[in-house]
C-alpha positions as CSV (number, residue, x, y, z in Angstrom):
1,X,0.0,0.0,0.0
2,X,3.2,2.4,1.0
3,X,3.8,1.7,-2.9
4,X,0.9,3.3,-4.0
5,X,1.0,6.4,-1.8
6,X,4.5,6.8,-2.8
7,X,4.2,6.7,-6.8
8,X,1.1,8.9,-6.7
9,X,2.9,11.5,-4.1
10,X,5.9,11.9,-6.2
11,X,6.4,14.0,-9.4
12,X,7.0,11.6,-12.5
13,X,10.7,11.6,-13.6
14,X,8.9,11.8,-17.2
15,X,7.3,14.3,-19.4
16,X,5.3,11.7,-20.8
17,X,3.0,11.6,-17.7
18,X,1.0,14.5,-18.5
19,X,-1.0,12.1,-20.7
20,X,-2.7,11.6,-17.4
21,X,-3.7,14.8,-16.1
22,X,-4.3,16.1,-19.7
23,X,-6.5,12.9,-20.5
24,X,-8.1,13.1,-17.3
25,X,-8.9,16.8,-18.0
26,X,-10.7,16.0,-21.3
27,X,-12.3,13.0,-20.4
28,X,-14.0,15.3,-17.4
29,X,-15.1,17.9,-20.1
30,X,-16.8,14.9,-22.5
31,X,-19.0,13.9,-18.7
32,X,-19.3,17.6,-17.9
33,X,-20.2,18.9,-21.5
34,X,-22.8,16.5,-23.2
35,X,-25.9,17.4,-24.1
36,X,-29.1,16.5,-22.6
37,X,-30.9,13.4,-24.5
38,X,-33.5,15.4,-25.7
39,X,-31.2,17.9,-27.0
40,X,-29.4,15.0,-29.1
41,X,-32.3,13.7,-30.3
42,X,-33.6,17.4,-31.5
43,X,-30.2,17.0,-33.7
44,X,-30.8,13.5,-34.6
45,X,-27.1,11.9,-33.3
46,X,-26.4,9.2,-33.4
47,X,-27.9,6.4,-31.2
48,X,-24.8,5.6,-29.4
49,X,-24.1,9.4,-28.0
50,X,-28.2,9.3,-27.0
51,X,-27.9,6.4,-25.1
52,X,-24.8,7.6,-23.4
53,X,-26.4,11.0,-22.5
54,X,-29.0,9.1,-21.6
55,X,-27.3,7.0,-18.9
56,X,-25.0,10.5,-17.6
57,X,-28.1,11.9,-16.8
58,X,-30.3,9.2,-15.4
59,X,-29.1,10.0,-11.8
60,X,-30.9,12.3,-9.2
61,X,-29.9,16.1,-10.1
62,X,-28.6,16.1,-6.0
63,X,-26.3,13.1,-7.0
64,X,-25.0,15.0,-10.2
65,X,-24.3,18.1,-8.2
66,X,-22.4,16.3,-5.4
67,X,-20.3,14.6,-8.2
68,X,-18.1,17.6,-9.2
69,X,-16.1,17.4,-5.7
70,X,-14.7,14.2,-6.5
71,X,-14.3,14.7,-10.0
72,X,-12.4,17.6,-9.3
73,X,-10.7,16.3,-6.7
74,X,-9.1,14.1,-9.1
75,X,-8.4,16.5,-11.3
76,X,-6.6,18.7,-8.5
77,X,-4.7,15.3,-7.4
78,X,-3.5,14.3,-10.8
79,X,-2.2,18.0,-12.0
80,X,-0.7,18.2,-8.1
81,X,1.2,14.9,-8.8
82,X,2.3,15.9,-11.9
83,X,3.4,19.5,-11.2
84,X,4.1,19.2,-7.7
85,X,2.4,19.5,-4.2
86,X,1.6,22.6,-2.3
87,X,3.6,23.3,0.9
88,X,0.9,24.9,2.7
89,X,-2.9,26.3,2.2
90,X,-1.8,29.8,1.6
91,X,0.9,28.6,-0.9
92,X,-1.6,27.1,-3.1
93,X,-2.1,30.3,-5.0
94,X,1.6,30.3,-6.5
95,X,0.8,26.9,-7.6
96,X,0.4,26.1,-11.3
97,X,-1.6,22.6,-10.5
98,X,-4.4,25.0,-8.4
99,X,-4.2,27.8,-11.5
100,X,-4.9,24.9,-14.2
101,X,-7.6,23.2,-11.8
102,X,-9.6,26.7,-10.9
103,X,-9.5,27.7,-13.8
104,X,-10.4,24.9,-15.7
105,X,-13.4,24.2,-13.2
106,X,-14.4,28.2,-13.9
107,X,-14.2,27.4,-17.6
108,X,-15.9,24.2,-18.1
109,X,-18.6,25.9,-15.7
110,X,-19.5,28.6,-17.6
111,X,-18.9,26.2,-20.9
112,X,-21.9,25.0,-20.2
113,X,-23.8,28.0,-21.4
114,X,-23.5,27.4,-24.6
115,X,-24.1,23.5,-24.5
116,X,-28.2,23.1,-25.4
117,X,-30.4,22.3,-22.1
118,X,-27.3,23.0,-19.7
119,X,-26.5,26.0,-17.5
120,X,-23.8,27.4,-15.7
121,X,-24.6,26.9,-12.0
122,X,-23.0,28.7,-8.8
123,X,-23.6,25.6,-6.5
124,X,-21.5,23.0,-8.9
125,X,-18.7,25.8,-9.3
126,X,-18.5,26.0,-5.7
127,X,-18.3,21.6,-5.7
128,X,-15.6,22.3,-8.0
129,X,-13.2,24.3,-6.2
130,X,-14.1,22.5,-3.7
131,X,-13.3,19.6,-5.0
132,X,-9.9,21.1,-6.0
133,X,-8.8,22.1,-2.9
134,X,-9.4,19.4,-1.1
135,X,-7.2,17.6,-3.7
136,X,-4.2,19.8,-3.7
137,X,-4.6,19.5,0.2
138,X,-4.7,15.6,0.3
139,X,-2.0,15.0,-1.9
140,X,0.3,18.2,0.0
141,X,-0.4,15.9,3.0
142,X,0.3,12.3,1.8
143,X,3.6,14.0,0.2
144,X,4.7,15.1,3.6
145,X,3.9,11.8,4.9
146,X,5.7,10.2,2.6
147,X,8.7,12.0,2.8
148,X,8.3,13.8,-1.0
149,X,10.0,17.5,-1.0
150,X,7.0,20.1,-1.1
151,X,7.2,23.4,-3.7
C-alpha cells in the first residue's frame, strides 16, 4: 500500500505523464459537456451518443451536483502529482496545479452555457473548487507523509 502512496505522491521523472492529467482533463469535459438526451435527439445523433447521455443523466440532479467534488478532486490530485504538491494552504495560490484546476473548473462551468439544455450553475462551481482544494490539500499531506519534497 506504502507503494501506491509513494508513486502517486511523487512528481513523474517523465514528461510523458502529463498524458494523465491532460486525459483526465478531457475525459472530465466529455462527462461535464454532453448534451441532454432530448437535445441530441432534437439533432438527430447518433444512437450511441443518445444512449450515453441518456445513462449520464439518469441520476438524481442532488447526485449530479455532489459529483463535481470528487471529480475535481481528481483533477486537483493528478495536475498536483504531476506539477508538484503545495507546501501549505496559503501557498496554493503560487501553484500552477491549483491555477490549471480553478480555472479549468471556472471554464468548463461557464462552458456550459453554450451547451443546449445545460447551465452554468454557482452551486456545482463552488463543488468544484471545492473539490480542488481538497485535492491539492490531500496529496500536499500524503507527500509530507511520505517523505516527498514540497514546492
Amino acid at each position: 500500500m506504502k507503494t501506491i502512496f509513494h508513486f502517486w505522491s511523487n512528481s513523474p521523472t517523465s514528461r510523458l505523464w502529463i498524458s494523465l492529467p491532460l486525459g483526465y482533463t478531457f475525459f472530465l469535459q466529455m462527462l461535464t459537456g454532453f448534451p441532454k438526451p432530448d437535445s441530441l435527439k432534437d439533432l438527430n445523433a447518433n444512437e450511441l451518443f443518445v444512449r450515453f447521455s441518456e445513462e449520464l443523466f439518469d441520476y438524481p440532479f442532488w447526485l449530479q451536483d455532489l459529483s463535481h467534488l470528487p471529480l475535481f478532486y481528481g483533477l486537483a490530485w493528478l495536475w498536483s502529482w504531476y506539477l508538484g504538491p503545495i507546501r501549505s494552504l496559503s501557498s496554493a495560490f503560487k501553484c500552477k496545479a491549483f491555477y490549471i484546476a480553478t480555472l479549468y473548473g471556472i471554464i468548463n462551468e461557464m462552458a456550459q452555457a453554450f451547451i443546449p439544455d445545460r447551465f452554468p450553475s454557482p452551486g456545482d462551481l463552488i463543488m468544484n473548487l471545492a473539490g480542488v482544494l481538497l485535492g491539492l490539500i490531500t496529496h500536499s499531506v500524503l507527500c509530507r507523509k511520505f517523505g516527498t519534497p514540497t514546492k
